[in-house]
N, C-alpha and C positions, 0 to 999 in steps of 0.2 A: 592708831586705829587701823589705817592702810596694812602697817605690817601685819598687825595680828590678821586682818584676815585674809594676807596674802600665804602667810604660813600656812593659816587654818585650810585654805586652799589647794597649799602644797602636799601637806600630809592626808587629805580626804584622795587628793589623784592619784597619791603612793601608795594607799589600801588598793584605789582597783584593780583587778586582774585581769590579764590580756586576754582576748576574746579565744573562747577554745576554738585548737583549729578543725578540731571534728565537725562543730555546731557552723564553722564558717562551710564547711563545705555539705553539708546537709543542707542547710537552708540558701546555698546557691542552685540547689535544683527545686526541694521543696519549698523556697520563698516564691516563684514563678506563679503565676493569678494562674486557676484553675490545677495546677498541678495536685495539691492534695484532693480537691475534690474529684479529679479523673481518679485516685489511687479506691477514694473513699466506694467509688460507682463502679468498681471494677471489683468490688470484693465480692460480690454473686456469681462470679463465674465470667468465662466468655463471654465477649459482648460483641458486636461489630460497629465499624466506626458510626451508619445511621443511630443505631442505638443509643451511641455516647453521646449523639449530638442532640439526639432529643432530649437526654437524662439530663444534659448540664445544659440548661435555660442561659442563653445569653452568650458564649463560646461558642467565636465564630469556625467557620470549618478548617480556617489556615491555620487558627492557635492552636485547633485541634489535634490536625493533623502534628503541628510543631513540637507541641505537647507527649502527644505518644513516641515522638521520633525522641526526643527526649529520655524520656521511662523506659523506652527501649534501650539504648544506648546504655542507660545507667543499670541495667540488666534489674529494670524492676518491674518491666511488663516486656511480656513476650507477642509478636507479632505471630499469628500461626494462618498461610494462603492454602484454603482448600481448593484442588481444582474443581472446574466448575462443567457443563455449563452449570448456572451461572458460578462463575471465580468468586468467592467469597474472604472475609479476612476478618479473623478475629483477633481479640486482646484480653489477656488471662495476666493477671500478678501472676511472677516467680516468688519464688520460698524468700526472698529479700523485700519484696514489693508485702506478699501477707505478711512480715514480721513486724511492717509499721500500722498495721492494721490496730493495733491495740494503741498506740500514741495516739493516730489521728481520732479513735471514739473518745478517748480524753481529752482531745482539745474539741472535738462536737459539744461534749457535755460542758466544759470551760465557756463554751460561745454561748449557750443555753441559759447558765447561769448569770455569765458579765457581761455578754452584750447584748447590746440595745437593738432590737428590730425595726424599730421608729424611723421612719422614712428609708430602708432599705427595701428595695423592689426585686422578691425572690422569689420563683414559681417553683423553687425544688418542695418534693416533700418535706414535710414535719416528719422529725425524725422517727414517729412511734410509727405512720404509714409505709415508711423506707424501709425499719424492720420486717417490718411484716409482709412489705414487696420482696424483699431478698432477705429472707432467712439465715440464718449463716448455717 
């Protein structure tokens, strides 16, 4: 009995496939807590970092700040310094940063459907109010 289901074991591990390395390196920037939803709140346009901070309930200012230095880097949100008085800074997705635009509303809609809201404590909009705050 041992053997068989060490076989049975052996052959279920030899079907699986090794992790693709596209998927590994995507979700080492967009697996980071807050990352997709900074991507998801930036699709209206310019934003500045007070804005972002009030849009994402709970994201403190450093993850923030670490966050965008992040998206920046990975050329999926662009940093643009108006001079000032007052000196101003925005944050805009580049044509890379909109192209995930369309994944993350289906994994919104996935989260909608399979998960559970039950004891999570969230003050963002409901999704139908967020449309219709930012328009696409």
């Amino acid at each position: 009995m041992v053997a068989q289901d060490t076989a049975r074991t052996a052959t279920v591990a030899a079907e699986c496939v090794a992790a693709d390395a596209s998927l590994v390196r995507a979700f080492d920037l967009l697996g980071k807590r807050w990352t997709g939803v900074l991507l998801g709140t930036l699709r209206s346009g310019p934003v500045g970092f007070r804005a972002l901070a009030r849009a994402v309930p709970g994201i403190s200012d450093s993850v923030l700040s670490d966050r965008l230095g992040e998206l920046t880097e990975a050329g999926l949100v662009t940093r643009r310094v108006a001079e000032g008085p007052p000196v101003s800074v925005k944050y805009t997705l580049t044509e890379a940063g909109r192209a995930l635009l369309p994944a993350l509303e289906q994994i919104r809609r996935w989260a909608e459907r399979h998960l559970s809201t039950r004891g999570v404590e969230n003050s963002a909009m409901p999704a139908a109010e967020l449309r219709q705050a930012h328009p696409r």
